[in-house]
C-alpha positions as CSV (number, residue, x, y, z in Angstrom):
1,X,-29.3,-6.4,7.6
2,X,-28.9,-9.9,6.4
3,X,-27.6,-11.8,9.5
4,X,-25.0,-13.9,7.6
5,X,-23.4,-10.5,6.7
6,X,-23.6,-9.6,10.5
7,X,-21.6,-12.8,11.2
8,X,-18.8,-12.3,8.6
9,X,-18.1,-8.8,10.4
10,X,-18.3,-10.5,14.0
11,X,-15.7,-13.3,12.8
12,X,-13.8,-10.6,10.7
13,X,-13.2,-8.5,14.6
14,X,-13.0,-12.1,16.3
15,X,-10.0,-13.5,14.1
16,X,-8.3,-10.2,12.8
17,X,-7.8,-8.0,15.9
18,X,-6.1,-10.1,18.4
19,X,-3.1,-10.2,15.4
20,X,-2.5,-7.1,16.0
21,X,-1.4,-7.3,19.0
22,X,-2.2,-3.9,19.6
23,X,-1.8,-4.2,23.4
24,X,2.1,-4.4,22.4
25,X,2.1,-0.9,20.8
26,X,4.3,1.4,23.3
27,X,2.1,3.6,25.5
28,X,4.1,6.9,26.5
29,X,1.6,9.1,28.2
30,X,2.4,10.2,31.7
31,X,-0.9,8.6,32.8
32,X,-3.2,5.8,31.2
33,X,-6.6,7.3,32.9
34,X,-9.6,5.3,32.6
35,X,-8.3,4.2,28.6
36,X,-6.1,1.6,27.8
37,X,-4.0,3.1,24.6
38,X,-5.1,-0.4,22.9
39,X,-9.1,0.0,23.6
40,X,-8.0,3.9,22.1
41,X,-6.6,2.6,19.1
42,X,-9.5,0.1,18.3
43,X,-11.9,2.2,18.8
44,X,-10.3,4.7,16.4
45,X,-9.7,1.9,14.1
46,X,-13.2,0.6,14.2
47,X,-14.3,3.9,13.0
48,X,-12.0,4.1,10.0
49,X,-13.4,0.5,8.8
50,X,-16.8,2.0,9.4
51,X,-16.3,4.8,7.1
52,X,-16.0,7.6,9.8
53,X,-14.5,10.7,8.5
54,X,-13.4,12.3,11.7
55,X,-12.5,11.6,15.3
56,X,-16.0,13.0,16.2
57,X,-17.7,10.8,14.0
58,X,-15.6,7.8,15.2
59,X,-16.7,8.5,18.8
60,X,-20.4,8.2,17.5
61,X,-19.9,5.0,15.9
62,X,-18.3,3.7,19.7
63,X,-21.3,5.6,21.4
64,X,-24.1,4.0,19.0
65,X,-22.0,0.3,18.6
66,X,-24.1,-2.6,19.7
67,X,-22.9,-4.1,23.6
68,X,-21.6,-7.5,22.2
69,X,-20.1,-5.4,19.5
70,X,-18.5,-3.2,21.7
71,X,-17.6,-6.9,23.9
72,X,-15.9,-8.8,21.0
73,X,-13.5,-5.6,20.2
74,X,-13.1,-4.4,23.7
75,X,-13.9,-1.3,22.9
76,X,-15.8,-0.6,26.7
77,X,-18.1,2.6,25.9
78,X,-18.1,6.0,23.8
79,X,-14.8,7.1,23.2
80,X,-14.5,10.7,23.5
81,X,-12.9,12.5,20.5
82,X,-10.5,14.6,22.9
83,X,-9.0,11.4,24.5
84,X,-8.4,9.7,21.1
85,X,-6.6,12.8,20.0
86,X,-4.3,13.3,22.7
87,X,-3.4,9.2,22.5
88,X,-2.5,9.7,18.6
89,X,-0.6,12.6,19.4
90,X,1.6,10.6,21.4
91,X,1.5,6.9,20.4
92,X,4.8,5.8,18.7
93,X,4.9,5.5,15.1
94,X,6.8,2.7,15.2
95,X,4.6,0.9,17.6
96,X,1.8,1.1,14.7
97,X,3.9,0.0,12.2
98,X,4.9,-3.1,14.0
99,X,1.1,-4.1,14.6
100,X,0.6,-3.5,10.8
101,X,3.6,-6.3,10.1
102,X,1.8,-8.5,12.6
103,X,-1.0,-8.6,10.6
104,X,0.5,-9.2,6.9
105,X,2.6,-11.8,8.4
106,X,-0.4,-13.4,10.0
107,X,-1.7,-13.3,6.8
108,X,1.4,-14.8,5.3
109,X,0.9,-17.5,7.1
110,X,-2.1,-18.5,6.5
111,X,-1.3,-18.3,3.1
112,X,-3.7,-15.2,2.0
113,X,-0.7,-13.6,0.7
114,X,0.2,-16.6,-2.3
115,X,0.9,-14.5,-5.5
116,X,-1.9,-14.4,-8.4
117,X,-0.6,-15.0,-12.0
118,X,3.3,-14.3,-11.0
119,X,5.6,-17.1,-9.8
120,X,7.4,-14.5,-7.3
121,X,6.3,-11.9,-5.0
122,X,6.4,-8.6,-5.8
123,X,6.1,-5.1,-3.9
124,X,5.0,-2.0,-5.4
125,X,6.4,1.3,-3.4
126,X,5.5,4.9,-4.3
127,X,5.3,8.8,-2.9
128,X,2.6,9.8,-1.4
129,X,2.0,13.5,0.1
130,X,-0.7,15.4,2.6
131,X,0.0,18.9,3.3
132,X,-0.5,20.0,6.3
133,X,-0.5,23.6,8.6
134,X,2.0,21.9,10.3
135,X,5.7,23.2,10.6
136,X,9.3,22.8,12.5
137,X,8.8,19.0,12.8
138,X,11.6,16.2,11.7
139,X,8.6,14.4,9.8
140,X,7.9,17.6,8.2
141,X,9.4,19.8,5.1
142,X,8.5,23.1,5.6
143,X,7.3,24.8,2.7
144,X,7.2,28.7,2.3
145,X,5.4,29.7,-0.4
146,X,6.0,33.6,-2.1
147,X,2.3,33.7,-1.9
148,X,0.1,32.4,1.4
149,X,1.0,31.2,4.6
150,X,4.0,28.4,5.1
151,X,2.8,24.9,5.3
152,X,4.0,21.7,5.7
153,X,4.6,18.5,3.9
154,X,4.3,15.1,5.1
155,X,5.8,12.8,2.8
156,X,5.8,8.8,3.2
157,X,6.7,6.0,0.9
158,X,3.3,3.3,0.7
159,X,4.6,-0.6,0.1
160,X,2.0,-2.7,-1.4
161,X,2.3,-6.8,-2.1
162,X,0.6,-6.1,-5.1
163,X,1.2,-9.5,-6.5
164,X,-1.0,-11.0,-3.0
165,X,-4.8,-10.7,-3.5
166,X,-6.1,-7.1,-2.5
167,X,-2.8,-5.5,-3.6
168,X,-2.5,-4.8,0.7
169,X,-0.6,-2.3,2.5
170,X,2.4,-3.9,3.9
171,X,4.3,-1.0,5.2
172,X,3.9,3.1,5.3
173,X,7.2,4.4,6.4
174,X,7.6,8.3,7.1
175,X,10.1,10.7,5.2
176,X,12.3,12.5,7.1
177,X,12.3,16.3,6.6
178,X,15.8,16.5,5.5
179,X,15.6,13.8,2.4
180,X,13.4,12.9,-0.1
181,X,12.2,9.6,-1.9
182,X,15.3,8.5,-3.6
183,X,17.1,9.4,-0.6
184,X,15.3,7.2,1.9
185,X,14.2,4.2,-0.6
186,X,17.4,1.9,0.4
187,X,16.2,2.3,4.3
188,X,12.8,1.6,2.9
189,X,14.3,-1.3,1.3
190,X,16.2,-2.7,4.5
191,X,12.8,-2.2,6.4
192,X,11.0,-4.7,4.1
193,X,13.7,-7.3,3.9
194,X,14.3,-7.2,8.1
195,X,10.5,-7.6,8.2
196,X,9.2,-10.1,5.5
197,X,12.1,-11.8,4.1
198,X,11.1,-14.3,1.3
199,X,7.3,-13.0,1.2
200,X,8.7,-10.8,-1.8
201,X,11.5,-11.3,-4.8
202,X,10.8,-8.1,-7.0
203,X,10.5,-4.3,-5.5
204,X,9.3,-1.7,-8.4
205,X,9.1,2.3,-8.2
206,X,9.0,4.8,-10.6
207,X,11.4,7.4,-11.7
208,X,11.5,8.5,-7.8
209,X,13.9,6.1,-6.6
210,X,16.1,5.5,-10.4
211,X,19.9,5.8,-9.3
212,X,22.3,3.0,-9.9
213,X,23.3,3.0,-6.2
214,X,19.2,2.2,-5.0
215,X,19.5,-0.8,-7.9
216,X,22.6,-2.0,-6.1
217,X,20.9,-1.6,-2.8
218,X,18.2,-3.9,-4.1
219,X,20.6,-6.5,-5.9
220,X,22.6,-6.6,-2.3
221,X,19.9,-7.6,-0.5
222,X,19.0,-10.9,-2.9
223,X,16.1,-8.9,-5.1
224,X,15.0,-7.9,-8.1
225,X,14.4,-4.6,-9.0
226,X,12.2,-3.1,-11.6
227,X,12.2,0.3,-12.3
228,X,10.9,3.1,-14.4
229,X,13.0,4.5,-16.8
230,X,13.4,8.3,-17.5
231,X,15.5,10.9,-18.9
232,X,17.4,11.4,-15.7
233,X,19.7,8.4,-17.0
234,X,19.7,10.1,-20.9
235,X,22.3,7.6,-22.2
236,X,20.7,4.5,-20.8
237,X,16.8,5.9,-21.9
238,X,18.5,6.3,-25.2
239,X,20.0,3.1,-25.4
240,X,16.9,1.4,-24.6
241,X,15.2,2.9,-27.2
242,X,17.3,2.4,-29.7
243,X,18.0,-1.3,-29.0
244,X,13.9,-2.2,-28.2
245,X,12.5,-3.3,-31.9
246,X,8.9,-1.6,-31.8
247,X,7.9,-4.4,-34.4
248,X,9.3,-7.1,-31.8
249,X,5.7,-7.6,-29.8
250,X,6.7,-10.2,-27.0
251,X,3.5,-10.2,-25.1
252,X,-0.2,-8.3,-25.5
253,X,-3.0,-7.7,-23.5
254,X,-6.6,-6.4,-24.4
255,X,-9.4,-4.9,-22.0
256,X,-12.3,-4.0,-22.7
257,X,-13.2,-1.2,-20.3
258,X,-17.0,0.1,-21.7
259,X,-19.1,-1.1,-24.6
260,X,-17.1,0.9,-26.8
261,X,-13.7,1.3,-25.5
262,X,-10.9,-0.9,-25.1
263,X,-7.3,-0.7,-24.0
264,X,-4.6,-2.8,-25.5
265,X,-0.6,-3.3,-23.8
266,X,1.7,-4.7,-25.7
267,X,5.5,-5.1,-24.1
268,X,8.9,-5.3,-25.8
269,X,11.5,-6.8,-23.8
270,X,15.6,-6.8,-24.7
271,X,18.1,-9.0,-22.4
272,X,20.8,-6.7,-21.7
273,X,24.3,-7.2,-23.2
274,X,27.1,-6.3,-20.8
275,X,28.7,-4.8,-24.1
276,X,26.0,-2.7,-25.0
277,X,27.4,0.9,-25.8
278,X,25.4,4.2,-26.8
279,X,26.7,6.7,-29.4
280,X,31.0,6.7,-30.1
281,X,33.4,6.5,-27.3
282,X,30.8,5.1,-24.6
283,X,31.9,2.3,-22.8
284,X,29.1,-0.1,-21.3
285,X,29.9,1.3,-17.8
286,X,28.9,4.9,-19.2
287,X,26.1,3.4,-21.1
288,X,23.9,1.1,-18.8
289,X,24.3,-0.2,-14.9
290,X,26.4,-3.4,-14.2
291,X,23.0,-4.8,-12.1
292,X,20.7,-4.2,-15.3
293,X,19.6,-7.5,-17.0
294,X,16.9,-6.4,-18.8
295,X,15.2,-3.2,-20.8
296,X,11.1,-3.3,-21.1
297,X,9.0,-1.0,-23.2
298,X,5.3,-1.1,-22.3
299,X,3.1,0.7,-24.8
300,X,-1.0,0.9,-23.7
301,X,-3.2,2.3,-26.7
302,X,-6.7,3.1,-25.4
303,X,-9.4,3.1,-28.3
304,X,-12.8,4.0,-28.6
305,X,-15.2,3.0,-31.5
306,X,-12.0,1.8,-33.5
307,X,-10.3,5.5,-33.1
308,X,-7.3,5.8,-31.0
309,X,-8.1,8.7,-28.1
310,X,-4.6,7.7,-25.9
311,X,-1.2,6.4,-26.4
312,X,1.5,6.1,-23.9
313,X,4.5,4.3,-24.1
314,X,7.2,4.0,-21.1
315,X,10.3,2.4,-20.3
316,X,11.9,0.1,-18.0
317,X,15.0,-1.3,-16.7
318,X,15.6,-4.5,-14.2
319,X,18.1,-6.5,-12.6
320,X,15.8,-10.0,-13.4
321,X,16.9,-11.5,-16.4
322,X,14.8,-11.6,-19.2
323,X,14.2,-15.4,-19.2
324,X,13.2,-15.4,-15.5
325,X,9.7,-14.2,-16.4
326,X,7.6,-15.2,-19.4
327,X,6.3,-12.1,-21.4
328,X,2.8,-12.7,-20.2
329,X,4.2,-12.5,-16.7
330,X,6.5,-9.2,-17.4
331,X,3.6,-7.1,-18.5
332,X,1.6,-8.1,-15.5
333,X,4.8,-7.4,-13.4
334,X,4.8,-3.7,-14.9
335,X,0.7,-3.6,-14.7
336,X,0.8,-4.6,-11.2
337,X,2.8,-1.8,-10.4
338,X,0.2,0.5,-10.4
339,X,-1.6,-1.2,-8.0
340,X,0.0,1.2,-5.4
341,X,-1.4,4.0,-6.6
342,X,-5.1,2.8,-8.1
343,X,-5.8,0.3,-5.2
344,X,-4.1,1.4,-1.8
345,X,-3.4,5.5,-2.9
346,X,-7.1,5.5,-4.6
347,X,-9.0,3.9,-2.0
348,X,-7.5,6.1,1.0
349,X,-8.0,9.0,-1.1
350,X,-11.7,8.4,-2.2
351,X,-13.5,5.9,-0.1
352,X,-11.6,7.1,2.9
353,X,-10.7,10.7,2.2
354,X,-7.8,10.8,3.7
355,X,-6.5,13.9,1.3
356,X,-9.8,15.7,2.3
357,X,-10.0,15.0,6.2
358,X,-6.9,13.8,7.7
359,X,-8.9,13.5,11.1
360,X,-6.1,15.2,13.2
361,X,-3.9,18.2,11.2
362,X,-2.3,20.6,13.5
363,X,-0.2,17.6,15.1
364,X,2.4,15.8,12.6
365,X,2.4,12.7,14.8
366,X,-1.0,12.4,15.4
367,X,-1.7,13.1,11.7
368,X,0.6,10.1,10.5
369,X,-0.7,7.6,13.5
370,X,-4.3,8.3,11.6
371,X,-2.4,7.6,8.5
372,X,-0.6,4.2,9.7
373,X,-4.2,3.5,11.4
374,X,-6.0,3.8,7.7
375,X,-3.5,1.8,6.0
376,X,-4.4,-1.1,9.1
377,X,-7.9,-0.7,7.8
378,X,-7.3,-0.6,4.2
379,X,-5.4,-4.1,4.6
380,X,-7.9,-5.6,7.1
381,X,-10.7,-4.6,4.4
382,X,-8.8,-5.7,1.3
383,X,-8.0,-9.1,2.2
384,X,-11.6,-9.5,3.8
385,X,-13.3,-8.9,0.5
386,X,-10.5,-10.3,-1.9
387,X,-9.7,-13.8,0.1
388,X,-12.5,-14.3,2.8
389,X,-15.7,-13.4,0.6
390,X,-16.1,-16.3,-1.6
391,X,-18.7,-14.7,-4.2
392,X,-17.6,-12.6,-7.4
393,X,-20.1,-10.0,-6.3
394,X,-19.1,-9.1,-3.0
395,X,-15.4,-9.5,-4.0
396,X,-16.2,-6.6,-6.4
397,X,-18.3,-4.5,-3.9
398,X,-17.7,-1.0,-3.7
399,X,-15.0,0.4,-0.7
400,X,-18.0,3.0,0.3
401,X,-20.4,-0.3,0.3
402,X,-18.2,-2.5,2.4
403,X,-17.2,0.2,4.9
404,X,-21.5,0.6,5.6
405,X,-21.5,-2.7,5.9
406,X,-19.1,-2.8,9.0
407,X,-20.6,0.0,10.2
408,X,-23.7,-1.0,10.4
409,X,-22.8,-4.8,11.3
410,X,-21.8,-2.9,14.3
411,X,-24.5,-1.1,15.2
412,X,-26.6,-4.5,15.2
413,X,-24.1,-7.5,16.0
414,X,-25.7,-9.4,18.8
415,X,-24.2,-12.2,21.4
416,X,-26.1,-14.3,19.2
417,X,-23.8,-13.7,15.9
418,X,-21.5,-13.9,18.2
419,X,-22.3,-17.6,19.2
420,X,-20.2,-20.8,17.7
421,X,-17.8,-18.7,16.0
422,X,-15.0,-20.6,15.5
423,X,-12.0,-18.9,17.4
424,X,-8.5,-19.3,15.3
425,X,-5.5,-20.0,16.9
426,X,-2.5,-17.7,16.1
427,X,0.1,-19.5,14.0
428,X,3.7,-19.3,15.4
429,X,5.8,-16.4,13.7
430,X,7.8,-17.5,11.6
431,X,10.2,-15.5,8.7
């Protein structure tokens, strides 16, 4: 392995770790033993970013990890897959979600976090579900099926600054049993704004947080919302469509995706008039929300050879005002939505596997510490490649790639990669 590589991973563990504070994470069990719960939780850690699919496979990595390795993330020998279960089982949730805000604002700070193509920051949150054999737990909705055994659900709501480079994790918040998405998106909300304050200025979801009370929510905390637009609000989808001129192209965008397929976005965008009325006898209040600013059709057309194979057009509603953004800057507002789902929701589902092998299942707690634990990694990794690796090509390595190539940095670090690597001071928190 090329040594310089073996030195990026080394000053990756040497400048990354110590922000997470992980020593600060609550420890709960009745005794410590011979494990600290923050060696516990590197050492599981270390094995996500190495591309372990298990807690047994995590202990080999800590049993086959090099001695200045295991030095420079105090991880002190093998971890045993028993003790890292019982810790997870018991570590507090919100413990791991705190050392994942230490992180992103460490990041913030240091300016790795400075929006690319938008003038504003903007977070992308969507659904995500694992289910689980799992029941009779307030992080879990019990499902009961007419054919099969009951299972559970655990639901949680994935928040990605996916204007920052990497599209990064910044938050993973659990659904309680008793509610759903829409239901828990304006405690989401407060979450984010407590946390990271000005770091964001637009928050976007899809149809599974539209009501006019979670755009309100949004408005009340000094944001911008910008939300997908479906029949569940038939007057105002109406409306939109039949005020947005389809001739009216305000912005387009052309990829080309293989030698002989391209996709093309084009965007239509209508400032809101507080007068606007659908159909006789609507008011505006019955017609469109009192927050809205601004409707948005995005229409993608993918072709191949010249013959159109896919067509998709959706709408949007948003409390910026039109002007705010230039058209060029709206259709990467509405692109970068998706980031959520094809960078952070992608890469835990495929490169980690996280749908497949959730390490820990039986245990909801210890399931969902795993969870909070990948979306560490995810961050960690995605900022690495996208702001600390300089080249093009290893900026667009492969997730299965870059996870061998922490594992086996690893395996051979040395105290001599170690040597004259230039140890970063922490920055004073700031909000």
């Amino acid at each position: 392995m090329r040594e310089r590589r073996v030195r990026r991973v080394a000053g990756l563990l040497r400048a990354r770790l110590p922000e997470l504070d992980l020593e600060a994470v609550p420890d709960v069990r009745a005794r410590e033993g011979r494990w600290s719960l923050a060696e516990i939780l590197t050492g599981v850690l270390l094995g996500i970013v190495a591309g372990a699919r298990s807690l047994a496979e995590a202990e080999e990595l800590t049993d086959g990890m090099s001695p200045a390795a295991r030095r420079l993330a105090s991880v002190p020998r093998r971890l045993p897959d028993t003790t890292a279960r019982d810790a997870l089982c018991a570590v507090p949730l919100d413990g791991l979600r705190a050392a994942l805000h230490r992180l992103v604002r460490a990041a913030w700070r240091r300016k790795a976090l400075t929006p690319v193509d938008l003038p504003v920051g903007v977070v992308a949150l969507d659904g995500k579900v694992t289910a689980l054999p799992t029941l009779n737990h307030p992080l879990i909705q019990n499902q009961h099926p007419d054919v099969g055994l009951p299972y559970g659900l655990a639901r949680t709501v994935t928040c990605a600054l996916v204007s920052a480079p990497g599209r990064p994790c910044i938050d993973a918040v659990p659904i309680p049993a008793e509610t759903n998405e829409a239901g828990h998106f304006q405690h989401v909300l407060a979450g984010l704004v407590e946390t990271y304050g000005a770091l964001f200025q637009v928050v976007t979801y899809d149809a599974g947080a539209l009501s006019e009370a979670n755009g309100a929510a949004v408005v009340a905390a000094g944001k911008d919302y910008v939300f997908a637009l479906k029949n569940d609000h038939f007057t105002m989808v109406k409306l939109a469509t039949e005020l947005l001129d389809p001739h009216e192209i305000a912005a387009r965008r052309e990829d080309v995706l293989d030698n002989a397929t391209t996709a093309t976005r084009e965007i239509q965008i209508l400032a809101v008039d507080p007068s606007h009325g659908y159909g006789a006898g609507k008011g505006p209040e019955e017609s469109v929300w009192s927050h809205a600013r601004t409707f948005l059709r995005v229409t993608s057309t993918v072709r191949r050879s010249g013959v159109v194979i896919e067509r998709d057009s959706r709408l949007f509603v948003s409390s910026r005002a039109a002007d705010q953004l230039t058209p060029d800057q709206w259709l990467q507002v509405v692109r970068a939505h998706w980031g959520v789902e094809n960078n952070n929701h992608h890469t835990l589902d495929t490169a980690f596997a996280e749908d497949e092998r959730p390490w820990i299942a039986a245990d909801a707690n210890g399931m969902l510490a795993v969870l909070l634990l990948r979306r560490i990694a995810y961050t960690l990794l995605a900022l690495f490649r996208a702001v600390t690796l300089r080249s093009d090509d290893h900026r667009a390595m492969r997730w299965l790639a870059l996870l061998r190539w922490v594992r086996d940095a690893l395996i051979v670090l040395s105290a001599e990669h170690v040597e004259n690597l230039r140890l970063r001071s922490l920055a004073v928190a700031t909000r």
